[in-house]
N, C-alpha and C positions, 0 to 999 in steps of 0.2 A: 369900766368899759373904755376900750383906748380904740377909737372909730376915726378913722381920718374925713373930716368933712370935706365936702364937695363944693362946687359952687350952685349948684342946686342937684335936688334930687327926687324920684318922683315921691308920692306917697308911700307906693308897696316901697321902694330903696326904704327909704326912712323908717318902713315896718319891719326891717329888715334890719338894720342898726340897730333899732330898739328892741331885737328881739321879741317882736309881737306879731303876732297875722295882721295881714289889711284888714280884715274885716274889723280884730279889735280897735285898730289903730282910727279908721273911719269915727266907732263908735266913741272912742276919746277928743276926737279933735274938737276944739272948741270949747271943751266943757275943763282936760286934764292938759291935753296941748294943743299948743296954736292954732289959729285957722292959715291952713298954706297960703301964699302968693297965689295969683293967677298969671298966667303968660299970655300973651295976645292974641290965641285959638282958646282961651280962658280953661287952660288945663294947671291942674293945681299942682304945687312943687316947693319944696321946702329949702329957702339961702340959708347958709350958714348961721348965722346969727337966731333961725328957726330951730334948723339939725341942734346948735347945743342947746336949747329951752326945752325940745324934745326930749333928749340925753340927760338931762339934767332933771326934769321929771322921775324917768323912770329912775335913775342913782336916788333918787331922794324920794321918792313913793309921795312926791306933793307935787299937785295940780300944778298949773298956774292961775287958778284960782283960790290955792290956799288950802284947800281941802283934803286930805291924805286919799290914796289912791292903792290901793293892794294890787299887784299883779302875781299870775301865776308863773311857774319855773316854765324858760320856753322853748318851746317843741325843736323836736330837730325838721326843718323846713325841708329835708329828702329823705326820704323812708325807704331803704333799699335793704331786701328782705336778703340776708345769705341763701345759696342754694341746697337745696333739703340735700343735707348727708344719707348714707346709705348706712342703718344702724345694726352694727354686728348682733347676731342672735343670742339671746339671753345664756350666759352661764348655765350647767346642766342641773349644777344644785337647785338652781332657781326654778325648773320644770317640775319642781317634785309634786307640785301640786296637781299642775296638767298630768301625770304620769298616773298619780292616783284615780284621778276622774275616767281617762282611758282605760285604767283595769276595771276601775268600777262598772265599767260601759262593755266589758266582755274579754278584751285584749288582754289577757293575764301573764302572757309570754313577752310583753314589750318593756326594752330598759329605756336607757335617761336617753343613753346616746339616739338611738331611734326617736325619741320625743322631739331631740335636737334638728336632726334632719331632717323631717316631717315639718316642723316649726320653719329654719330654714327655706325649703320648698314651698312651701304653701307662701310665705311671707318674706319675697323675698326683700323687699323696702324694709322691713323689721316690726315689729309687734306693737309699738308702740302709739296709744292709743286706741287699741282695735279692743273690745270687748271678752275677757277671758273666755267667754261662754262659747264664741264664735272661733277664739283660738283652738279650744278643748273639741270642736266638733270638724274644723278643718284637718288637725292632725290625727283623727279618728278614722274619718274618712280617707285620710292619707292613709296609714297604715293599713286599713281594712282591703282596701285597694290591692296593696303588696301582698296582704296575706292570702 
């Protein structure tokens, strides 16, 4: 971990260095690392000489008390979700199944490509996820529609 030290920093900065949440970082202090500095509104803050006993902890999974200390692999601290893609509608081979269940249910006249466009229509965000059963009965109801 190559961290450039500050001349102080708050607690969360320093949970942040160390790749840990505050809240872990709280729960170690004193017992795995130091207790911060206070400043003269007695808010807590970690000098340099703290930052690497800090740093040097977690590299070395040992306290400052001597005691070995296990941490887990650390979170990404921003969670920024991609925006939901729009998923092309399943290959026609792959309808064979839906295509069966529609004839079985009366539609004995209906091919793959109709299963496709009906699938399409009905869904048009993509299938995935959605309950076969409720797939098999939206494009039934599509088709029946048409017929």
């Amino acid at each position: 971990m190559s961290v450039e030290l500050k001349a102080a920093v708050t607690v969360a900065e320093m949970a942040r260095m160390a790749g840990l949440s505050r809240s872990r970082m709280y729960q170690l202090i004193g017992k795995a690392f130091p207790m911060p500095s206070r400043d003269e509104n007695d808010r807590p803050y970690f000098d340099e000489v703290q930052q690497q006993a800090v740093l040097d902890v977690r590299r070395r999974n040992c306290g400052i008390d001597g005691k070995p200390i296990l941490f887990y692999a650390a979170r990404n601290s921003i969670s920024v979700s991609a925006p939901k893609r729009r998923t092309k509608p399943k290959p026609v081979e792959q309808h064979a199944e839906i295509l069966e269940a529609v004839k079985a249910l009366g539609l004995t006249s209906v091919n793959a490509s109709q299963i496709s466009r009906a699938i399409a229509e009905s869904f048009p965000n993509g299938t995935d996820g959605v309950d076969q059963g409720e797939i098999i009965r939206a494009v039934f109801l599509s088709l029946n529609r048409q017929n």
